[in-house]
Phi, psi and omega in degrees: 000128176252150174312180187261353177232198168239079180258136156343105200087000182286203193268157196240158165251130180275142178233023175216148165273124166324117198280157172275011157297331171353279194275353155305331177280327187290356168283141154337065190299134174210159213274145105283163182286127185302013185222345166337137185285312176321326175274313205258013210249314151250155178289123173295133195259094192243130171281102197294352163274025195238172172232111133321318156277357169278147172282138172297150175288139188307152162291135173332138179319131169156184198260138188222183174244157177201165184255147173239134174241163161235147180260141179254126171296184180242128224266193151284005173240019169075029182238138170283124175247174197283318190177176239221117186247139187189106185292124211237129132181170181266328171218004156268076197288118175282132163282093191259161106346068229220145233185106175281122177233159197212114183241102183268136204288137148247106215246106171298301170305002143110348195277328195216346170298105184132003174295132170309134162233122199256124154219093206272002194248022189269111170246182150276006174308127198261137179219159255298299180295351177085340178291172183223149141338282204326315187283355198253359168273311210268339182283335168271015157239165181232133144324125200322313163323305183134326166323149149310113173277015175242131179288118168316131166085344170225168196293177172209136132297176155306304186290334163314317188279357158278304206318329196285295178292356187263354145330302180315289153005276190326296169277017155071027186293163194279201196193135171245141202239144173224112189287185167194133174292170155230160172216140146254189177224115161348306189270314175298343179268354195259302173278025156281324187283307170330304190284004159071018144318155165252180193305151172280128141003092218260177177250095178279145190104114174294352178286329142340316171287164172299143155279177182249157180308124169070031182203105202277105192113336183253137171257151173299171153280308183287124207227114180295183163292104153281349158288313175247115187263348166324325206281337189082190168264155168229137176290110174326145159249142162287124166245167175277112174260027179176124214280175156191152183284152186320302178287019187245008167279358191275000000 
């Protein structure tokens, strides 16, 4: 849910795929010698057809396992904190919580595994049903025991239930997550924001994208502007469209 202005905590949009360079910056770098035999010894066997710099394509729309983490955001004073405080609502204003959480895909075969899923928006927004983000990833995870983290029977504030998902956190347990593309169109959210508008409608689904040519089952990522096509193409994002206990990945 987002606020009536675009203030400090409201909700933010990921516009990015994890690049395949990634997990490559996260290795150790260490100098060599320019005549190191490891440089000078063999031919590098490179696919000169290949791109580097392209983004991989998102995972097929589906239920994957994944490890959940918190990312720590940046307050109104530039300090990284745990989560975020902020009043959300259009005409009933909520005081929340808001958590940047990251469920990176765990993929034995290897194709899709360590991809990022971003959901920059797990708040305590209370919403039509009385649920919260924040509660319904913690009723799907279990304690290193096996217990339940949200305690039967008792009140939580707002600050509790953060305190409780960044606990939760902490050991990076695992999840089951059912991705869903999304697509927007960029140029259409900046002049809806001129016109004091709200953001257009995003296209959730992969079925929803072109297919692709001579490959029965797979869709582009990429989408032109159906509204304006002057607008260009935008690129699908993976979003989480639903957290799940381990066992329903069975």
């Amino acid at each position: 849910m987002a606020s009536d202005t675009m203030q400090f905590g409201a909700p933010q949009m990921d516009d990015a795929v994890t690049a395949p360079s990634d997990a490559a910056l996260d290795q150790v770098q260490d100098v060599l010698d320019p005549n190191d035999p490891r440089l000078v010894s063999e031919p590098l066997d490179v696919n000169v057809d290949g791109d580097a710099y392209a983004f991989p394509p998102p995972p097929p729309d589906g239920k994957y396992r994944a490890k959940l983490k918190l990312v720590q955001k940046e307050d109104g004073q530039k300090q990284k904190v745990n989560y975020t405080t902020a009043l959300w609502g259009r005409n009933t204003k909520q005081a929340v919580v808001v958590a940047h959480v990251q469920a990176d895909i765990i993929d034995p075969s290897g194709k899709y595994d360590g991809i990022h899923v971003n959901d920059f928006n797990v708040s305590t927004f209370l919403g039509r049903d009385q649920s919260t983000k924040v509660a319904t990833i913690l009723a799907r995870l279990k304690r290193p025991d096996g217990s339940a983290w949200i305690p039967k029977g008792q009140r939580l504030t707002v600050k509790d239930w953060g305190e409780l998902l960044v606990k939760a956190l902490a050991g990076e347990p695992e999840i089951g997550i059912e991705t869903v593309w999304e697509w927007s169109c960029q140029k259409c959210g900046e002049e809806a924001k001129k016109k004091g508008e709200s953001y257009p409608r995003a296209i959730t689904g992969m079925h929803k994208f072109p297919p692709k040519q001579g490959k029965p089952g797979e869709y582009d990522p990429e989408m032109r502007c159906q509204v304006s096509p002057a607008h260009g193409y935008s690129r699908a994002r993976i979003q989480v469209g639903r957290f799940l206990h381990l066992s329903e990945l069975k």
